[in-house]
VEXDREN-2710 file (C-alpha; in Angstrom, 1 decimal):
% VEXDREN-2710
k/r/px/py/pz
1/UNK/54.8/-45.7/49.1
2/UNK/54.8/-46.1/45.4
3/UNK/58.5/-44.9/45.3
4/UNK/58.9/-47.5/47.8
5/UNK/57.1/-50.1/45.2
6/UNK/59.3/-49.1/42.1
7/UNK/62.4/-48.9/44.4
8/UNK/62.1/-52.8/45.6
9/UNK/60.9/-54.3/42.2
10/UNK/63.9/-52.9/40.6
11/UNK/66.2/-54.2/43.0
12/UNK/65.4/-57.5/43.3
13/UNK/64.6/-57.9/39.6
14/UNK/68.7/-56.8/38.7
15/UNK/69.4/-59.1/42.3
16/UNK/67.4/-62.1/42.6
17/UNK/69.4/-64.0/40.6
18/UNK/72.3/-64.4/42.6
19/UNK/70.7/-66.7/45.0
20/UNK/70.7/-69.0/41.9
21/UNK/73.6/-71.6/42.0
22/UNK/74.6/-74.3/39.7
23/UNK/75.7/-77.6/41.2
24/UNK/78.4/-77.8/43.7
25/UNK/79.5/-80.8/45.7
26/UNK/77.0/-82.5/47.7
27/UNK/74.7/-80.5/45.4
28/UNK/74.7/-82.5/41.4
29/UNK/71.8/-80.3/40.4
30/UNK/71.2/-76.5/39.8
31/UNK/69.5/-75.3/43.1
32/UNK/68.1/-71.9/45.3
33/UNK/69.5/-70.9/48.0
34/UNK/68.9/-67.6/50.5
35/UNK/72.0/-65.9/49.6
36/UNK/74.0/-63.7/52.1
37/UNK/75.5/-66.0/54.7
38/UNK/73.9/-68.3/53.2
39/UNK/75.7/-68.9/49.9
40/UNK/75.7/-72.9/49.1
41/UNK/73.4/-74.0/51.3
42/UNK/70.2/-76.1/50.2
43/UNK/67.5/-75.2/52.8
44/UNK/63.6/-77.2/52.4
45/UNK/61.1/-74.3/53.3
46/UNK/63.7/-71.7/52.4
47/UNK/63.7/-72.8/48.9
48/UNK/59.8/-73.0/48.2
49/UNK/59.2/-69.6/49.4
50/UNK/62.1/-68.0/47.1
51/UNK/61.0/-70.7/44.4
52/UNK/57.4/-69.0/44.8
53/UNK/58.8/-65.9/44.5
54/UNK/60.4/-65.9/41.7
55/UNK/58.0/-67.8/39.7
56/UNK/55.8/-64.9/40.3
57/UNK/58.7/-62.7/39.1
58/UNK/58.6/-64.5/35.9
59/UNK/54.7/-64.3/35.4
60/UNK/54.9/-60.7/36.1
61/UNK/58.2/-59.5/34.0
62/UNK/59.3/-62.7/31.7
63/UNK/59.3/-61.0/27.8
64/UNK/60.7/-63.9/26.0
65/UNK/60.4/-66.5/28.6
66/UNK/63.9/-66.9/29.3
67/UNK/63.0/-66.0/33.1
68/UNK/60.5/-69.0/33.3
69/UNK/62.8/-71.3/31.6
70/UNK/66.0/-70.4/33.9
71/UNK/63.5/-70.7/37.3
72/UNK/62.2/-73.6/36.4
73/UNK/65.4/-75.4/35.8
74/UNK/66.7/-74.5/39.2
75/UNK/63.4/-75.5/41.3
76/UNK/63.4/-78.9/39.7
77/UNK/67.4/-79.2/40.9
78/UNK/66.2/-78.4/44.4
79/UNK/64.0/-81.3/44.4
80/UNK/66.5/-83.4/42.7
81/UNK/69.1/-82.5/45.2
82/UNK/66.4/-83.5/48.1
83/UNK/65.6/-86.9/46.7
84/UNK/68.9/-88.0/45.8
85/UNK/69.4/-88.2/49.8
86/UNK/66.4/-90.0/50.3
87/UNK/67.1/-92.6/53.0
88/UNK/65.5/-96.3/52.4
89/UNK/63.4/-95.6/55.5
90/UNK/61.8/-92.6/53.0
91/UNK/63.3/-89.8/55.9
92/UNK/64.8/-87.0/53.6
93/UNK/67.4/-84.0/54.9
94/UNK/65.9/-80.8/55.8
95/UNK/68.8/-79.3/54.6
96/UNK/72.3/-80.1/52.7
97/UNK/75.1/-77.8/53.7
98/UNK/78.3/-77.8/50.8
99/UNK/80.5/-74.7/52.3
100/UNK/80.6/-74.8/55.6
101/UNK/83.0/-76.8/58.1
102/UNK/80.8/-79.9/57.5
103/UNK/82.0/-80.2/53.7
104/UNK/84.8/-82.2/54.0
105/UNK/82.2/-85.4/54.9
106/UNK/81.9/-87.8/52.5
107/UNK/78.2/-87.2/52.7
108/UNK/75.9/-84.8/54.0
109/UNK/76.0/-84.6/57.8
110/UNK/72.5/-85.3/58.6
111/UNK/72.7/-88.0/56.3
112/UNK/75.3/-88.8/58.6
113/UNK/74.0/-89.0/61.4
114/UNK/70.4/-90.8/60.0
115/UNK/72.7/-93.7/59.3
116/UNK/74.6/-93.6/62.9
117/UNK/70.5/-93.9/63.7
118/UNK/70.0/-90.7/65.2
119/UNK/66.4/-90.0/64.6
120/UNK/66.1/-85.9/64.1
121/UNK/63.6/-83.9/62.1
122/UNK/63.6/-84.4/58.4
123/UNK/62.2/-82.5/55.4
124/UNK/59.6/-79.8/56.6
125/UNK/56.2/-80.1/54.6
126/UNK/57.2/-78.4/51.4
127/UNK/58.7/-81.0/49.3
128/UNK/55.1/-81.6/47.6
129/UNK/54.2/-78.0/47.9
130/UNK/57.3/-77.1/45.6
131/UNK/56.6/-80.1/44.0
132/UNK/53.2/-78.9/42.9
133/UNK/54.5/-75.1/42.3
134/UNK/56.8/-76.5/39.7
135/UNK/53.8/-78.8/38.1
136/UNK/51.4/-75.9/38.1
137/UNK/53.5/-73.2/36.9
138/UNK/55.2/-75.1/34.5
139/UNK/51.9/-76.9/33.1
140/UNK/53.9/-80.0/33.2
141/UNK/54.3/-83.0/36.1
142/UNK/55.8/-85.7/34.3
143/UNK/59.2/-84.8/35.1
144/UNK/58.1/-86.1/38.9
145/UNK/56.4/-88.7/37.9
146/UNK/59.8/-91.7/38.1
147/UNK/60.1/-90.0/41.4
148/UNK/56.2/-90.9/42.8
149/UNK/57.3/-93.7/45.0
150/UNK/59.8/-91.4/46.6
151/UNK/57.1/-89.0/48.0
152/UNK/54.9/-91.9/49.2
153/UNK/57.8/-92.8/51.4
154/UNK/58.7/-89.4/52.5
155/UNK/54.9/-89.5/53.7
156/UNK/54.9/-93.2/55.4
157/UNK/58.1/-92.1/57.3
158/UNK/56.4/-88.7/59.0
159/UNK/53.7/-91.4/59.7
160/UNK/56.1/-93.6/60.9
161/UNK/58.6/-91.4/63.0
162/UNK/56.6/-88.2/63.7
163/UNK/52.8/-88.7/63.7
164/UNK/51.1/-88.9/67.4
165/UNK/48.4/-91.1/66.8
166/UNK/46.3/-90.6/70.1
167/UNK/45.8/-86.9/69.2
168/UNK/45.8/-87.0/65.1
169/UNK/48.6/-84.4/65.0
170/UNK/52.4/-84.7/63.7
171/UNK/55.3/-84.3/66.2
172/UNK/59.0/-82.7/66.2
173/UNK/61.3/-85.0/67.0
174/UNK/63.7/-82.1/68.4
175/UNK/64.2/-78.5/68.3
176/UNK/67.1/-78.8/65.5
177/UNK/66.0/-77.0/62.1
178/UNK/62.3/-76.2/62.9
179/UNK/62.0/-73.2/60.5
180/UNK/61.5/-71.7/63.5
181/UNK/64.7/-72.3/64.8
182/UNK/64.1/-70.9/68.4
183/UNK/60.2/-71.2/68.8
184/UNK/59.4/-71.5/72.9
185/UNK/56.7/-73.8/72.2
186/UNK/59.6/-76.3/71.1
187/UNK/63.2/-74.7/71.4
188/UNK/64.4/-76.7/74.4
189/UNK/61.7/-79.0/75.3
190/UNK/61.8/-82.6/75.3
191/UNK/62.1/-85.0/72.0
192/UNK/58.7/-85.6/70.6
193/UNK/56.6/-83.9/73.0
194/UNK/55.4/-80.9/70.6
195/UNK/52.8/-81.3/68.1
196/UNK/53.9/-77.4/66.2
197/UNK/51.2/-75.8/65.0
198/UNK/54.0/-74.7/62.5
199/UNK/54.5/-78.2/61.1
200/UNK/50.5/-79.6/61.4
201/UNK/49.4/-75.8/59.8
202/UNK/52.2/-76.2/56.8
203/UNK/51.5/-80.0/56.7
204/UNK/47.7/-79.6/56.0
205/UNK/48.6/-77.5/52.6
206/UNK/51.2/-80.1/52.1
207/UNK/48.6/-83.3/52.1
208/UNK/46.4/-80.9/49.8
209/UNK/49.4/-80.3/47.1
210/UNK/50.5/-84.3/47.5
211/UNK/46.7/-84.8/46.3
212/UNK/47.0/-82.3/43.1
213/UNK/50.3/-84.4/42.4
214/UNK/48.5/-87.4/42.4
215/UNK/46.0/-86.4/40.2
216/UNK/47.9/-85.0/37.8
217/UNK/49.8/-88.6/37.3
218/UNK/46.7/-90.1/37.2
219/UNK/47.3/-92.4/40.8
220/UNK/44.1/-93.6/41.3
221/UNK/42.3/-93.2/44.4
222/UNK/45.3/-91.4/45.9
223/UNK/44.4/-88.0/45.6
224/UNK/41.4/-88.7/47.2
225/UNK/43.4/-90.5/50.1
226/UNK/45.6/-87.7/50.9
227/UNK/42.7/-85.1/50.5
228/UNK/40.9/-86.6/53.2
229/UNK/43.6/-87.0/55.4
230/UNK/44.7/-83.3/55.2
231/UNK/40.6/-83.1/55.7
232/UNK/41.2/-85.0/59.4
233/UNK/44.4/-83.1/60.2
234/UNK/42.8/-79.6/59.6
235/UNK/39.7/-81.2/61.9
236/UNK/42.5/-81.8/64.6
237/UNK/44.1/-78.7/64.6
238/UNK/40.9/-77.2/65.2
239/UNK/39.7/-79.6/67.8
240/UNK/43.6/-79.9/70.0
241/UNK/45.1/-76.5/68.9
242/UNK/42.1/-73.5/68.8
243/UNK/42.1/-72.3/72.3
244/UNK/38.1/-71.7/72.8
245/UNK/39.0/-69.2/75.7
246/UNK/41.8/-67.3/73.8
247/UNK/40.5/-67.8/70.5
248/UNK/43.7/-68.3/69.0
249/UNK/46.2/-71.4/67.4
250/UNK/48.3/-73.0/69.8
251/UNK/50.6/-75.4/69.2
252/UNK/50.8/-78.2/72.1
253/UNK/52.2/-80.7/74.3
254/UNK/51.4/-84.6/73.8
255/UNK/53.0/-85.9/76.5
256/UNK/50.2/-86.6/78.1
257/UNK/49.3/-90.2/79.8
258/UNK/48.1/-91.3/83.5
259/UNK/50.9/-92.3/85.5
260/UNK/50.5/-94.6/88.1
261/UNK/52.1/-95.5/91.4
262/UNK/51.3/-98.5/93.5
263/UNK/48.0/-98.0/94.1
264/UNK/47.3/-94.1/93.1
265/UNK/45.5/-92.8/89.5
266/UNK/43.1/-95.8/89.5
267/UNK/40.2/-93.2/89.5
268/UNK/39.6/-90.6/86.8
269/UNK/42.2/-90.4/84.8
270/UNK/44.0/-88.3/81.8
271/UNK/41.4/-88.1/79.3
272/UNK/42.2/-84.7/77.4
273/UNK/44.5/-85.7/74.4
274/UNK/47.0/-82.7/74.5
275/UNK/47.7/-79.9/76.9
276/UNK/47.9/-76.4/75.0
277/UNK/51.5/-74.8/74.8
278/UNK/50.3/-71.0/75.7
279/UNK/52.5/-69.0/73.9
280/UNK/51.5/-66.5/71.1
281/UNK/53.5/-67.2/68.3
282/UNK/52.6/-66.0/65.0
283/UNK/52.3/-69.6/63.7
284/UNK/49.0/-69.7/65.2
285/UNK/47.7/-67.6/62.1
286/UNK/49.2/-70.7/59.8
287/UNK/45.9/-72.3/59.5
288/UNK/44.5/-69.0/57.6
289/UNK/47.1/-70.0/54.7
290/UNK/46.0/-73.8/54.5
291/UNK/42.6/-72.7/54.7
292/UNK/42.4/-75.0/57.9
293/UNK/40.1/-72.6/60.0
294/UNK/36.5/-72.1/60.1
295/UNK/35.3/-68.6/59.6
296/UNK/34.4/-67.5/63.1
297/UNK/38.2/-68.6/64.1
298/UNK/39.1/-66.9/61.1
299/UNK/37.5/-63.5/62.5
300/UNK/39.3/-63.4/65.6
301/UNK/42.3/-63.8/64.2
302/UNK/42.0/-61.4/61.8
303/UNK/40.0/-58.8/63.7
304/UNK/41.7/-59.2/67.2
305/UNK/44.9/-60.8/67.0
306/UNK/46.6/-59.5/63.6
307/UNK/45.3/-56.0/65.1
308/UNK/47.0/-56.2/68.9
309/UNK/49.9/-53.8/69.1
310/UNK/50.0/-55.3/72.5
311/UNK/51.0/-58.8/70.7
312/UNK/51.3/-59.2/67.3
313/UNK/51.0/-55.9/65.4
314/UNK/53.6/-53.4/65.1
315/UNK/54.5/-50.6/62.6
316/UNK/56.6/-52.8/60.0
317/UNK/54.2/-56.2/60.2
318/UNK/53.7/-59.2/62.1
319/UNK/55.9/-60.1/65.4
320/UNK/57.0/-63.2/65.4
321/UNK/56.6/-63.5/69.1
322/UNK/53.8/-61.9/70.8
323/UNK/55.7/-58.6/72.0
324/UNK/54.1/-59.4/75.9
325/UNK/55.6/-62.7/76.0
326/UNK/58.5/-62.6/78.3
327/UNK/60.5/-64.4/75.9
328/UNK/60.1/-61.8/73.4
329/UNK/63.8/-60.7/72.5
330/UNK/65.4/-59.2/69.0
331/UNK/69.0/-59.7/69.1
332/UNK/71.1/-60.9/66.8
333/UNK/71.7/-64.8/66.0
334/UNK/71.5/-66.9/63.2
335/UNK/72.3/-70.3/65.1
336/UNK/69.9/-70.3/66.1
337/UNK/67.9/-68.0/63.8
338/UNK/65.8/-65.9/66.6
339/UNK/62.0/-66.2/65.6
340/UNK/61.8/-64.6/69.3
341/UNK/59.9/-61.3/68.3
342/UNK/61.7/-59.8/65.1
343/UNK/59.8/-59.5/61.8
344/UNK/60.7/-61.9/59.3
345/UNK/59.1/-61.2/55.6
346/UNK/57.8/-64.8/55.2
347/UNK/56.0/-64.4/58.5
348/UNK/54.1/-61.0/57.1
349/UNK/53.5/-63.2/53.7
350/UNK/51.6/-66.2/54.9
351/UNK/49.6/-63.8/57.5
352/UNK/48.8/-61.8/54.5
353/UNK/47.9/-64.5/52.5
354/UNK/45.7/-65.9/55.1
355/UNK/43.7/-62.9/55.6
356/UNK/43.5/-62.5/51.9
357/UNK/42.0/-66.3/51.7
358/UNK/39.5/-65.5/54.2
359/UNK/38.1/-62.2/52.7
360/UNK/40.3/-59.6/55.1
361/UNK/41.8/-57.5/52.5
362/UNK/41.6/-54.4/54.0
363/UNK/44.2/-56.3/56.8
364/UNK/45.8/-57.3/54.3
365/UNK/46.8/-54.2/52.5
366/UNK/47.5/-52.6/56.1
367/UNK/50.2/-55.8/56.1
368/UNK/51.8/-55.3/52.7
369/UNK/51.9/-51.3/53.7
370/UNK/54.3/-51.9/56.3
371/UNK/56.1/-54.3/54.3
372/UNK/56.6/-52.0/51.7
373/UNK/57.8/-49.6/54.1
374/UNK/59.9/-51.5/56.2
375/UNK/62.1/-53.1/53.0
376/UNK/61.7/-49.9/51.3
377/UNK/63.4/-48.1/53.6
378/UNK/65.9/-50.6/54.7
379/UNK/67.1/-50.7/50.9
380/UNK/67.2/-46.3/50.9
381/UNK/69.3/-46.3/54.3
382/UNK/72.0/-49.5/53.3
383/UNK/71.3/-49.9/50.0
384/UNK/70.1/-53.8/50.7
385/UNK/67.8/-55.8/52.6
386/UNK/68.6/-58.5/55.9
387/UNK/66.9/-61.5/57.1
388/UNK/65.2/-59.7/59.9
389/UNK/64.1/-56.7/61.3
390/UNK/63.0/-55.0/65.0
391/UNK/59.3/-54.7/65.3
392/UNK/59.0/-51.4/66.2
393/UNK/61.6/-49.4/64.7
394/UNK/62.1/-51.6/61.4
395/UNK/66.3/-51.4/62.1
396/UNK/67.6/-54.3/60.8
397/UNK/68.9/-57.2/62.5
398/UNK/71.4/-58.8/60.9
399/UNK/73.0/-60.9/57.4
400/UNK/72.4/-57.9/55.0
401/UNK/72.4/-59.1/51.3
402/UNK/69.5/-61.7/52.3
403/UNK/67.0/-62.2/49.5
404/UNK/64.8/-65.5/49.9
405/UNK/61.8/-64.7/50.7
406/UNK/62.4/-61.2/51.1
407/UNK/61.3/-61.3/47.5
408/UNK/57.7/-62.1/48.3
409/UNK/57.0/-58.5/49.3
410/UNK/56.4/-58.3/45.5
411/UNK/53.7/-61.0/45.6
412/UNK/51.6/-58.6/48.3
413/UNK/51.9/-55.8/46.5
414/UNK/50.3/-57.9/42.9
415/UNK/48.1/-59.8/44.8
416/UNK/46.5/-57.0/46.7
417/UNK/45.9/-55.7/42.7
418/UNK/44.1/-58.9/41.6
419/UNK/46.6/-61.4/40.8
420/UNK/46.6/-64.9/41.8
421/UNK/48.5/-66.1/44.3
422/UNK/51.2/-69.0/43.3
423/UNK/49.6/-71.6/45.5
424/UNK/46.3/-71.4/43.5
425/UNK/48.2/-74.6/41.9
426/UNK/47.4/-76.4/45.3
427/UNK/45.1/-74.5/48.0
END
């Protein structure tokens, strides 16, 4: 395992920084993207894991501070890049594409289409998380300050445009770009029917690093603002999501009313807020990483769940689909991406982290084990790593060359031996 350990940190210490680009059309600032296919392409969630990453890199191997300095410089482009599209209406892109067939627009095609007035998803809750990565790491949030106003109205337009207000949770307004490109509980289901557990998990932790921003440029009141309303989203994720019979996440439908006819439905009607979505998809163990979950939720999904090589656990990590479900399938697509079973190394992280935040560690170091081994050998058989990877053989899928946040299996490995994970800034 060690040779494994040595084997990894070397490569992606003499690789990581080819997923670093300087500007390029669309693009007017330095930025991260996840290299392999890839190359050019601004993605939101993409770009604060491999943002984390590497500012953990630095921490760990920066001599002269040349690492820090270089990271820095692209993290604060990605942001740049991001509000420079910022709609009037506050909606920002999820992603900006420069070298693909959409490049000959005169703007950014979901920019495009915003305007035309095609409400779709926008930004996925990490804008303020990077946001706050930067700040922390960096020991300095003033270069966000002329920007404030910008991330109040990103916040009022997910209020505005996403936020089911009879159940306290956020909505998708599609399946386009969810992160989880092909989750069941969303992929092909009506517009704005699924409150995600992906989205309401990851937003909690976004509300929380929104307050720390605040704070740190000294808004009064408003930390306080958004820390209580991260405080009343974690309170209905637990109250609309946690299954009390399954004892487990669920992300779930809000398309829930009485519907009458003539004279029928005029007795009891629809009172329950939300119908749960019953499919077991590793999102449900999000709330461990925004430290939404009280302790005895915490256990089960730790003790039983992470530990079910009926479901989730395999011999290389954490299946993105429960491996019972009947949608659960590995092959190769990137258009969508399939989240559909195959382990993803961001998946493994935040189930890691989560267990870690809530005292698991001996889970936790069975999780970085077998992502230690799955990477490590991946990298001794092709000499690079992919995007993705089957459960229970650890063959790769597809798009070798892929870093992102493939780089994070350095994080379990330093944080299982005491140091600090990067959203200490925040969380």
């Amino acid at each position: 395992m060690d040779n494994y350990k040595n084997a990894l940190r070397e490569y992606i210490l003499a690789n990581c920084d080819m997923i670093l680009k300087e500007p390029v059309h669309y693009l007017k600032h330095p930025f991260v993207d996840p290299g392999s296919i890839y190359d050019g392409n601004l993605w939101d969630w993409d770009s604060f894991w491999a943002v984390y990453a590497l500012f953990h890199l630095a921490e760990q191997h920066d001599e002269d501070g040349s690492l820090k300095e270089k990271y820095i410089r692209h993290a604060v482009g990605n942001i740049r890049n991001f509000l420079d599209y910022q709609q009037s209406d506050g909606y920002i892109p999820m992603m900006i594409a420069t070298l693909d067939h959409n490049s000959n627009l005169d703007e950014p095609y979901l920019i495009m289409k915003r305007k035309e007035g095609l409400v779709t998803n926008m930004h996925k809750p990490f804008l303020c998380q990077q946001i706050a990565l930067i700040g922390g790491f960096s020991e300095d949030f003033s270069w966000v300050e002329s920007e404030y106003e910008k991330l109040e109205a990103y916040f009022a337009c997910y209020d505005r445009d996403y936020w089911n207000a009879n159940c306290g949770l956020y909505v998708w307004a599609d399946d386009i770009m969810i992160g989880m490109d092909n989750d069941p509980a969303t992929f092909g289901r009506p517009r704005y029917s699924t409150a995600n557990i992906y989205l309401n998990g990851f937003m909690v932790s976004e509300l929380k690093a929104m307050a720390t921003i605040a704070d740190k440029l000294g808004k009064t009141g408003r930390g306080d603002a958004y820390r209580e309303k991260a405080d009343r989203l974690s309170a209905a994720i637990r109250e609309e999501c946690w299954d009390r019979r399954d004892k487990f996440f669920y992300s779930v439908d809000t398309d829930i009313r009485t519907r009458h006819y003539d004279w029928f439905h005029q007795g009891l009607g629809v009172f329950w807020k939300t119908l749960p979505i019953k499919i077991r998809v590793w999102s449900g163990f999000i709330p461990l990483w925004a430290k939404a979950a009280e302790a005895s939720q915490a256990a089960y999904l730790a003790l039983d769940h992470a530990t079910d090589c009926n479901t989730f656990a395999s011999p290389y990590g954490i299946a993105t689909l429960a491996q019972d479900e009947k949608m659960f399938d590995c092959r190769a697509t990137n258009n969508p991406s399939n989240w559909l079973g195959p382990i993803w190394i961001v998946s493994n992280y935040v189930v890691f982290r989560g267990l870690m935040n809530y005292g698991y560690t001996e889970q936790a170091k069975e999780l970085c084990d077998k992502t230690v081994r799955l990477l490590g050998q991946d990298l001794e058989k092709t000499g690079k790593l992919h995007e993705y990877y089957i459960p229970s053989t650890g063959e790769p899928v597809m798009n070798g060359g892929f870093l992102n946040w493939n780089l994070l299996v350095l994080n379990m490995i330093d944080e299982l031996d005491g140091k600090e994970p990067m959203c200490k800034y925040w969380l």
